[in-house]
C-alpha positions as CSV (number, residue, x, y, z in Angstrom):
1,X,0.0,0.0,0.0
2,X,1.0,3.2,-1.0
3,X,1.3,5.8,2.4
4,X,0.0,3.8,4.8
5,X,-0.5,6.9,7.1
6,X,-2.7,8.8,4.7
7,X,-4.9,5.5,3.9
8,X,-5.7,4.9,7.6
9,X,-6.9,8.6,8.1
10,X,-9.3,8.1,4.9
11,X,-10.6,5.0,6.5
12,X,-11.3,6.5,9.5
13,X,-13.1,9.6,8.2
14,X,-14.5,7.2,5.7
15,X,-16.0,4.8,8.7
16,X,-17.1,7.5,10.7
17,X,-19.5,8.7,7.8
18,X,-20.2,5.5,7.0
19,X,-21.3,4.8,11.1
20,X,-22.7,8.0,12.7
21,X,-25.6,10.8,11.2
22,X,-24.5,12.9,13.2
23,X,-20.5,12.9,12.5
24,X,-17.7,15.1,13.8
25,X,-16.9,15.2,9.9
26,X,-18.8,14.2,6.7
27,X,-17.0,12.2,4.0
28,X,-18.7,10.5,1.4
29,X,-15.9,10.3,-0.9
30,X,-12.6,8.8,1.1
31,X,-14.6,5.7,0.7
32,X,-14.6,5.9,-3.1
33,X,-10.8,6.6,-3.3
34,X,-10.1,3.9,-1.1
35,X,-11.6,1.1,-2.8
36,X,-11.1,-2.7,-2.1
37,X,-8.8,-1.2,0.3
38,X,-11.3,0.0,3.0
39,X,-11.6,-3.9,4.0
40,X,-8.4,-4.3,3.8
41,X,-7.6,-1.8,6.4
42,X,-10.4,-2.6,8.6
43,X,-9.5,-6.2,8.8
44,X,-5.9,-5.3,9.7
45,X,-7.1,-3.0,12.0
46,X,-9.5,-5.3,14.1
47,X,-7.1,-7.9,14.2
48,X,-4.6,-5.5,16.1
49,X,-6.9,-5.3,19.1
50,X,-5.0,-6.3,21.6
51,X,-2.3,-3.8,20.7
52,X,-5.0,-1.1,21.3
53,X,-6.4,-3.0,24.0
54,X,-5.2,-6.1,25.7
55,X,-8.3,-6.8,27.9
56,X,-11.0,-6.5,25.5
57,X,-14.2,-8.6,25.0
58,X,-16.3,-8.5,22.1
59,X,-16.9,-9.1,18.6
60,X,-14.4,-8.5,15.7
61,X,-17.6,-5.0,14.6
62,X,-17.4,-3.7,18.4
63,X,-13.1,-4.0,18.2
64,X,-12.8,-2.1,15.1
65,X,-15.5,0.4,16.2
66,X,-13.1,0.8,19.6
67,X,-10.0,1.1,17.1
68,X,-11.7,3.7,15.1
69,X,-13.3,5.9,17.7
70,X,-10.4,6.0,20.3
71,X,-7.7,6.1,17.8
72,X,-8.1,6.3,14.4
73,X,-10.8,8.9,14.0
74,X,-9.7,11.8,16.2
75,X,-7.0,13.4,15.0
76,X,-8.3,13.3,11.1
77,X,-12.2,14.5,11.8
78,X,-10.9,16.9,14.3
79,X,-8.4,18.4,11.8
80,X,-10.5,18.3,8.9
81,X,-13.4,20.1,10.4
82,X,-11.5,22.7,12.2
83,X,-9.8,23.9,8.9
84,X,-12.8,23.8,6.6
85,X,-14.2,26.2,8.7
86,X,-11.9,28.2,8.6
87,X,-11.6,28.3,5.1
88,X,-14.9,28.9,4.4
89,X,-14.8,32.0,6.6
90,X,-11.7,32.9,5.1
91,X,-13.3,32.6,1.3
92,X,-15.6,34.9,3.0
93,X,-13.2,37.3,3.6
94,X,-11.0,37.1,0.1
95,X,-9.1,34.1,0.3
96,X,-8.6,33.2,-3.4
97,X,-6.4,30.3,-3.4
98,X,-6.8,27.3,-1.1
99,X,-2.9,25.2,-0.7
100,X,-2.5,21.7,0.8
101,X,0.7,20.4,1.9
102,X,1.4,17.1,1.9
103,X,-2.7,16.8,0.5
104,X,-2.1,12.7,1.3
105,X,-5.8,11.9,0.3
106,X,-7.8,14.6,1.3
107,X,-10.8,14.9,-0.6
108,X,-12.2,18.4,-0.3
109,X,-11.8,19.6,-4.1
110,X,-14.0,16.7,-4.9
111,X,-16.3,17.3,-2.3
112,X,-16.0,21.2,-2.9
113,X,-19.4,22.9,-1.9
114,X,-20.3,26.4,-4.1
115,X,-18.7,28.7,-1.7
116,X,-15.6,27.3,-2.7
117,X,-15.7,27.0,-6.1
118,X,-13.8,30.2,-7.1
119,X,-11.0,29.2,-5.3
120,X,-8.4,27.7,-6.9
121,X,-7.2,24.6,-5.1
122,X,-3.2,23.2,-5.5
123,X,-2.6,19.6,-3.9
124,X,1.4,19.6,-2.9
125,X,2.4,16.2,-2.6
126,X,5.5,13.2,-3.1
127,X,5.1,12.6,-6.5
128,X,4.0,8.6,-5.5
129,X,1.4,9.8,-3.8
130,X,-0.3,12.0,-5.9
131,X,0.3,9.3,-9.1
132,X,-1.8,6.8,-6.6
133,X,-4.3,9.7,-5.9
134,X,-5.3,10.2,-9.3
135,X,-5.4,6.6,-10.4
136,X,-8.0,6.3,-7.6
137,X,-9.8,9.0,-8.5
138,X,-10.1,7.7,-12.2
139,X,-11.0,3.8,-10.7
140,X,-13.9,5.9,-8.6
141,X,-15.5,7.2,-11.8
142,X,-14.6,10.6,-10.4
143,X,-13.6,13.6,-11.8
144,X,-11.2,16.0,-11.3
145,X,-12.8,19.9,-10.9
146,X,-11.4,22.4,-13.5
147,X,-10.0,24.6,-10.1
148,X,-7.8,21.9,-8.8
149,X,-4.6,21.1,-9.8
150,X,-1.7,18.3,-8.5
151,X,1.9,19.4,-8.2
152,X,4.0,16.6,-7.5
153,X,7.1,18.0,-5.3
154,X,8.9,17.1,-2.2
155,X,8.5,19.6,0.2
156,X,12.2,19.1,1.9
157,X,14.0,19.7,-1.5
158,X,14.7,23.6,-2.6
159,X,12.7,23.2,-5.4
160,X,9.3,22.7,-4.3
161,X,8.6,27.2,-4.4
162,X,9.7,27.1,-7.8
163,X,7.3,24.7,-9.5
164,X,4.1,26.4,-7.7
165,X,5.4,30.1,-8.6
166,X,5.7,28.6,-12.2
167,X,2.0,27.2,-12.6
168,X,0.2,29.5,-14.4
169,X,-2.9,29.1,-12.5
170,X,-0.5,30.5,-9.1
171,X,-0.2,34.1,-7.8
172,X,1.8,34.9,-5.2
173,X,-0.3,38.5,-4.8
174,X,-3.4,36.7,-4.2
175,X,-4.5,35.6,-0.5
176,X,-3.7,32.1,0.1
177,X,-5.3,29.7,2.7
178,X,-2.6,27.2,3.3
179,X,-3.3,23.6,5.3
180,X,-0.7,21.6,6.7
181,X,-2.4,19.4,8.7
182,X,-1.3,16.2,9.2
183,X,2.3,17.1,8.5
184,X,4.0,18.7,11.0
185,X,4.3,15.4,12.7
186,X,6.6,14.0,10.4
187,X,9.4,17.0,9.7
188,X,12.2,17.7,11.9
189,X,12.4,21.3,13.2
190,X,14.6,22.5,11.4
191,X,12.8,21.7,8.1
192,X,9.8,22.8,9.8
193,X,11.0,25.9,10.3
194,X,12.5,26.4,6.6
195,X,8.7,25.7,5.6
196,X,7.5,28.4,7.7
197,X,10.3,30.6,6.4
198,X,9.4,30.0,2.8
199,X,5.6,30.8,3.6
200,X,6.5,33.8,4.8
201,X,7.8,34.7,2.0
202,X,5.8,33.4,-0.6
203,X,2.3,34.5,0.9
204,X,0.6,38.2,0.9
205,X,-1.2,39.9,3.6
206,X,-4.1,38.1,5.2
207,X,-2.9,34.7,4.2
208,X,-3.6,32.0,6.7
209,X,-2.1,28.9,7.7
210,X,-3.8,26.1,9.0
211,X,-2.0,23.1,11.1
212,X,-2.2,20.5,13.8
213,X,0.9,19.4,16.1
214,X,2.2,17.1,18.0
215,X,2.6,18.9,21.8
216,X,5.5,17.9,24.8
217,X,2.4,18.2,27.6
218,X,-0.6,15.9,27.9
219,X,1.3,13.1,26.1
220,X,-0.3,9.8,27.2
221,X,-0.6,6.3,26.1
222,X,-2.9,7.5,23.2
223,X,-0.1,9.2,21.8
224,X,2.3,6.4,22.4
225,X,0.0,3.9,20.3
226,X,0.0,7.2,17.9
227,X,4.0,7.0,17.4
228,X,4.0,3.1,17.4
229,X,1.3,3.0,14.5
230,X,3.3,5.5,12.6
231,X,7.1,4.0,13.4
232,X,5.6,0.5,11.7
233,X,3.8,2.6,8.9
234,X,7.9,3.4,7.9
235,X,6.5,6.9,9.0
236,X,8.5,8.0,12.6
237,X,7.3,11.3,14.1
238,X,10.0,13.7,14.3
239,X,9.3,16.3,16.6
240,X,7.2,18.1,19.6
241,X,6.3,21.4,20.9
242,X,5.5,23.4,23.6
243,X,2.3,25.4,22.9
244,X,4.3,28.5,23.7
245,X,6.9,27.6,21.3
246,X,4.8,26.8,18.2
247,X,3.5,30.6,18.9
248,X,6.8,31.8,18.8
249,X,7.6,29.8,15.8
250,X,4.3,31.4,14.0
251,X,5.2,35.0,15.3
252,X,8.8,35.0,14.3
253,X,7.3,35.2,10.5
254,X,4.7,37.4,11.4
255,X,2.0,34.7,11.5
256,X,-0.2,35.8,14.0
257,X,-2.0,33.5,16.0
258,X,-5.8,33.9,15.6
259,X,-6.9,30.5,17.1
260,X,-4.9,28.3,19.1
261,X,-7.4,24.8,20.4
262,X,-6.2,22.4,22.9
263,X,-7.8,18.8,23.2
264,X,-10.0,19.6,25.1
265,X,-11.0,23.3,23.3
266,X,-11.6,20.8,20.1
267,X,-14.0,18.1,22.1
268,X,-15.8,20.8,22.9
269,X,-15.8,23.0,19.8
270,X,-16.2,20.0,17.5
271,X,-17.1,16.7,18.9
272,X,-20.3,18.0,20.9
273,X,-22.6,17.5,18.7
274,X,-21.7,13.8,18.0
275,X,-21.6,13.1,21.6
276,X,-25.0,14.5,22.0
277,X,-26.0,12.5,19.4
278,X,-24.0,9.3,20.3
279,X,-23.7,8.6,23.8
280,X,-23.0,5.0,24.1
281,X,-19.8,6.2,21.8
282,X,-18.4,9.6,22.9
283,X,-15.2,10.4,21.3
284,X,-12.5,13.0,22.3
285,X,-10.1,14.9,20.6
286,X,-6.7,13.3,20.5
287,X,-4.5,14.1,23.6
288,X,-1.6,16.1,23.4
289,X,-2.3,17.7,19.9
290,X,-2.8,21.4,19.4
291,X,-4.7,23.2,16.6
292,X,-3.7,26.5,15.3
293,X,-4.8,28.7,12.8
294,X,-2.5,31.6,12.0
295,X,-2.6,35.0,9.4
296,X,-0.2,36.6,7.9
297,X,0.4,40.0,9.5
């Protein structure tokens, strides 16, 4: 399987559709990319239960649903739905052009509702990953919108500015919104940094950024299972923050902080509704994981 990482967060957003009517996040489509592989991955995932949890009693439905709900699903739906509100206000307020890094198999372009379709919409991705994307999207009987476009690049190499200030459907003088969830968690510093460094140069006034993170406090066995499932996905997290520090990070390039969620700020925020809706399975945001949402100054 091609990037294990990203497939598992499309099954779970794809499950939790699939499961609840009242979801933390809607959607329909990650099912479609994923194919033969959503059974695949849900199998896998239900035979690992004792790694999740050793004591547990039940049938093989009621151990992936555990799986899912505990671990899977928390990070992705939270993510997702905290950004695409944001973009949608920040549409409202001129955003033009809509950038995700490392898009893995997000599915919002296909999925786009009419307030976003003047943006225009650039998936950054390994060049593997977006040749996999696309062939899914074909296999689905989906198309691809005339507003989005795929740049294969890899975001550690010097290039990666070059090719998107070369694509004539780019400007750097229009507002950007720019998502990065999902990939903070993977870059050292350092090239964490040079990311942020580049951003601030490449984006005007009243861009935004978008991005979830790994924090030092709160860290738990949730997390642990977190780095174990990425370590034997080939995928080893690379770094943690203070909250403090990712503000200083985000202020240093005059990225000023405009929302800033804890765990328990996103349970709240995002997952009361579900809960409401869902008692016999609450879910929580994932712990130690901050949410920020920053604007170019």
């Amino acid at each position: 399987m091609n990037n294990m990482t990203a497939l598992v967060s499309a099954f779970a957003r794809a499950y939790h559709t699939e499961k609840y009517t009242v979801p933390i996040f809607s959607d329909p489509i990650a099912g479609m990319l994923l194919g033969e592989d959503y059974q695949q991955i849900a199998q896998t995932m239900a035979q690992g239960i004792r790694f999740f949890a050793p004591d547990f009693q039940g049938s093989e439905e009621e151990a992936l649903r555990l799986i899912v709900d505990r671990q899977l699903s928390p990070a992705p739906l939270g993510r997702a739905a905290f950004a695409e509100r944001s973009l949608k206000t920040a549409v409202a307020l001129g955003t033009e052009q809509y950038l995700l890094f490392g898009a893995g198999y997000d599915t919002f372009a296909l999925r786009q509702p009419e307030w976003a379709q003047k943006l225009q919409i650039f998936e950054l991705d390994l060049p593997e990953s977006v040749a996999d994307k696309q062939q899914r999207i074909q296999k689905a009987g989906l198309s691809i919108p005339e507003n989005t476009f795929y740049l294969p690049m890899d975001l550690s190499q010097e290039e990666w500015q070059k090719i998107l200030l070369e694509h004539k459907s780019f400007s750097p003088e229009k507002r950007s919104f720019c998502s990065l969830l999902g990939l903070v968690y993977y870059l050292p510093q350092e090239a964490f940094e040079n990311l942020l460094d580049r951003l601030q140069d490449l984006l005007p006034e009243g861009s935004a950024l978008v991005l979830d993170y790994p924090m030092k406090q709160g860290e738990g066995q949730q997390s642990e299972k977190q780095k174990a499932l990425a370590q034997g996905a080939g995928e080893p997290m690379k770094a943690v923050y203070e909250q403090e520090e990712m503000e200083q990070l985000l202020s240093r390039r005059r990225f000023g902080l405009y929302e800033h969620l804890t765990p328990k700020e996103m349970t709240e925020q995002y997952f009361a509704l579900h809960n409401k809706a869902n008692p016999q399975h609450p879910m929580e945001a994932m712990e130690a994981v901050g949410y920020c949402l920053a604007v170019k100054k």
